[in-house]
C-alpha positions in Angstrom: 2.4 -23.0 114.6 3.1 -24.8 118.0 1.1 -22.5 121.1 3.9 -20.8 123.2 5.0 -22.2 126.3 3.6 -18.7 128.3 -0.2 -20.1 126.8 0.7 -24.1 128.0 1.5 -22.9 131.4 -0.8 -20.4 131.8 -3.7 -23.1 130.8 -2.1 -25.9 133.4 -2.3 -23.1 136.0 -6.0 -22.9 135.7 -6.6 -26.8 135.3 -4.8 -26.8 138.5 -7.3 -24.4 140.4 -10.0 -26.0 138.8 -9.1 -29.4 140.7 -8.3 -27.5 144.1 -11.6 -25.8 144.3 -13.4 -29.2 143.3 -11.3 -30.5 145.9 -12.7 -28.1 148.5 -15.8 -28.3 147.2 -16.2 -31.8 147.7 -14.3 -32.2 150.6 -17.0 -29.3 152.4 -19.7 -31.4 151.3 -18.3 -34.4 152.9 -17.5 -33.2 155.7 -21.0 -31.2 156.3 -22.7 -34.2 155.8 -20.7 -36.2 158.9 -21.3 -33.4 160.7 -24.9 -32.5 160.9 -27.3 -33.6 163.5 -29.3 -36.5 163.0 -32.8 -35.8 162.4 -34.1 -39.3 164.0 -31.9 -38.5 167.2 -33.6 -38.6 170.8 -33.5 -34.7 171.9 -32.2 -34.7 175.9 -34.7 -32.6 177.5 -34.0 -32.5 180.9 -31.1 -34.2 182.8 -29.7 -35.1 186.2 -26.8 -36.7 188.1 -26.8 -40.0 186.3 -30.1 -40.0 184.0 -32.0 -38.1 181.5 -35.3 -37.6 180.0 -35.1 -37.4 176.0 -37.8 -37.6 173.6 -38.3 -38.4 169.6 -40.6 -39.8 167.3 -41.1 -44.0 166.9 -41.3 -45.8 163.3 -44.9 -44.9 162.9 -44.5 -41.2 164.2 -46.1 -41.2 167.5 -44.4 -39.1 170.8 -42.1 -41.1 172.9 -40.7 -39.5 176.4 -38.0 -42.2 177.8 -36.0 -42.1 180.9 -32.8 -43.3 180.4 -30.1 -44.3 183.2 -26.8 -45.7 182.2 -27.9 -45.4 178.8 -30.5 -47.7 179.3 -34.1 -47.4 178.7 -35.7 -47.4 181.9 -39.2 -46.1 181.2 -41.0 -44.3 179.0 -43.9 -44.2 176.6 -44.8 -44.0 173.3 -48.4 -41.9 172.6 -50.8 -40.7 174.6 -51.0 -43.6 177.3 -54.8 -44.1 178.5 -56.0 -45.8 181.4 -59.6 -47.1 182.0 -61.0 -48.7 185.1 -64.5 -50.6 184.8 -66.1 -50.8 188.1 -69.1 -53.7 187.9 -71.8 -51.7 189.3 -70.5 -48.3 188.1 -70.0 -48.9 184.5 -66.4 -48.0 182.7 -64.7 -44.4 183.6 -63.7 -42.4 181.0 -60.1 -42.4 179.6 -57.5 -40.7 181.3 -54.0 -39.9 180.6 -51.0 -41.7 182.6 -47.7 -40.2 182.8 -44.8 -42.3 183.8 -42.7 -41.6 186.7 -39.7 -43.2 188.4 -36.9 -42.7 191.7 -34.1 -41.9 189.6 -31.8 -41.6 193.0 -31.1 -39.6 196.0 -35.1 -39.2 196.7 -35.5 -37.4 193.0 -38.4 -38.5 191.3 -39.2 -37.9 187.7 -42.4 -37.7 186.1 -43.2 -36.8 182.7 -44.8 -38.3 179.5 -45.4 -37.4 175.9 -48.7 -34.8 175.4 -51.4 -34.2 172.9 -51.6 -31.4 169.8 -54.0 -29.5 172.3 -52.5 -29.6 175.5 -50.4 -27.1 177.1 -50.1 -27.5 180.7 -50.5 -30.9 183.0 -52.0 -31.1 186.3 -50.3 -34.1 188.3 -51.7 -35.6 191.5 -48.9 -35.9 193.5 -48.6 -38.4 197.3 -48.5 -34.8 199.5 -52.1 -34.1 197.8 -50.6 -31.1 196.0 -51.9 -30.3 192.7 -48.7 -28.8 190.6 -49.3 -27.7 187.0 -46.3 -28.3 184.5 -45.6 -26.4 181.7 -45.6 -28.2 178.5 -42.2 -28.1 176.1 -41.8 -29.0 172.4 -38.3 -30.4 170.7 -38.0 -32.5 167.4 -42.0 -31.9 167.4 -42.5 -33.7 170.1 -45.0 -32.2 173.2 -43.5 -33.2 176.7 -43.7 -32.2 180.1 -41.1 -32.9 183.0 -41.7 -32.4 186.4 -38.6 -33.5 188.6 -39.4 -33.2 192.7 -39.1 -35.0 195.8 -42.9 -36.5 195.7 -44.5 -39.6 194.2 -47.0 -38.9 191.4 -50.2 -41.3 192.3 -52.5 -39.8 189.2 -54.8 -39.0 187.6 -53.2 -36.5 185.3 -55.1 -34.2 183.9 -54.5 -32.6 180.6 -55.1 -28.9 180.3 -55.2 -26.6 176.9 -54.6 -22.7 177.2 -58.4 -21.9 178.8 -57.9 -24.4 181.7 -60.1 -27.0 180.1 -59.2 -30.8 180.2 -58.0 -32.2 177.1 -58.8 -35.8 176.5 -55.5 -37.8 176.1 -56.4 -39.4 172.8 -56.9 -35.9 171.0 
C-alpha cells in the first residue's frame, strides 16, 4: 500500500527543519569562531595621543611591554632586562632591573617594562630626584607597570613585592 501524501509531506517538513537548524548551527559556529579575540593578540594597556603601550607573550613565553607609535615598534622589552656595571677596583654590582622609557611627544614621557612573578609595585628614579612608586598591572598574564609623566627616568629601578622588599629582576 503506497504511504499517503499527508505522511510524505509531513516527513519532507521535518527533513526541511533538520537542514535549517544544521544551517544555523553551523553558520553560529562559523561565525563565533571569526569573531573571538585572538589569544596571541598584544593587550593595549595604556594609550595616548598618537602611541600606546601594549604587552603579550613572545614565542618562548617570556613578558614583552612595547611602545608602539604609528603602529611601529618603538621600544620595548622582552623579560626581565638586567643591567650590570663592573667597576675595576670595585668588583661587579649586583643585577638590577631596567625599564624602558621614551618622549612619546608634547614633553610626555613613558616609562614602563615587563615585571617579575614577585613583584608588585616599582620604584623609578626619576631626573627631578623623586622617587614615585607604580603600581603593578596584569593582562594576557603578563606583569607590567606604566608610569606616564613629564620627567625622565635615569634608574635604577627597583623592584618591590607586597612587604616593601626588593625583588631581584631575574626572579
Amino acid at each position: 500500500m503506497p504511504p499517503s501524501r499527508l505522511t510524505e509531506t509531513s516527513w519532507r517538513g521535518c527533513g526541511l527543519w533538520l537542514v535549517a537548524f544544521l544551517l544555523v548551527v553551523t553558520g553560529g559556529c562559523v561565525a563565533g569562531l571569526a569573531l573571538r579575540p585572538d589569544p596571541n593578540r598584544p593587550a593595549q594597556v595604556a594609550e595616548g595621543e598618537g602611541w600606546k603601550v601594549q604587552v603579550r607573550k613572545d614565542d618562548v613565553k617570556d613578558p614583552c611591554a612595547e611602545l608602539i607609535i604609528g603602529n611601529k615598534v618603538r621600544t620595548g622589552q622582552c623579560g626581565f632586562a638586567v643591567t650590570r656595571t663592573t667597576a675595576p677596583d670595585a668588583g661587579t654590582e649586583p643585577a638590577r632591573y631596567a625599564a624602558s622609557s621614551a618622549e612619546v611627544g608634547g614633553g610626555t614621557i613613558v616609562i614602563f617594562g615587563p615585571v617579575p612573578e614577585r613583584a608588585t609595585r616599582v620604584r623609578l628614579r626619576l631626573a627631578d630626584g623623586s622617587r614615585p612608586v607604580v603600581a603593578v598591572d596584569e593582562k594576557k598574564g603578563v606583569r607590567y607597570f606604566v608610569r606616564v609623566g613629564q620627567v625622565a627616568d635615569v634608574g635604577p629601578t627597583v623592584l618591590l613585592d607586597a612587604s616593601g622588599d626588593e625583588v631581584a629582576p631575574t626572579s
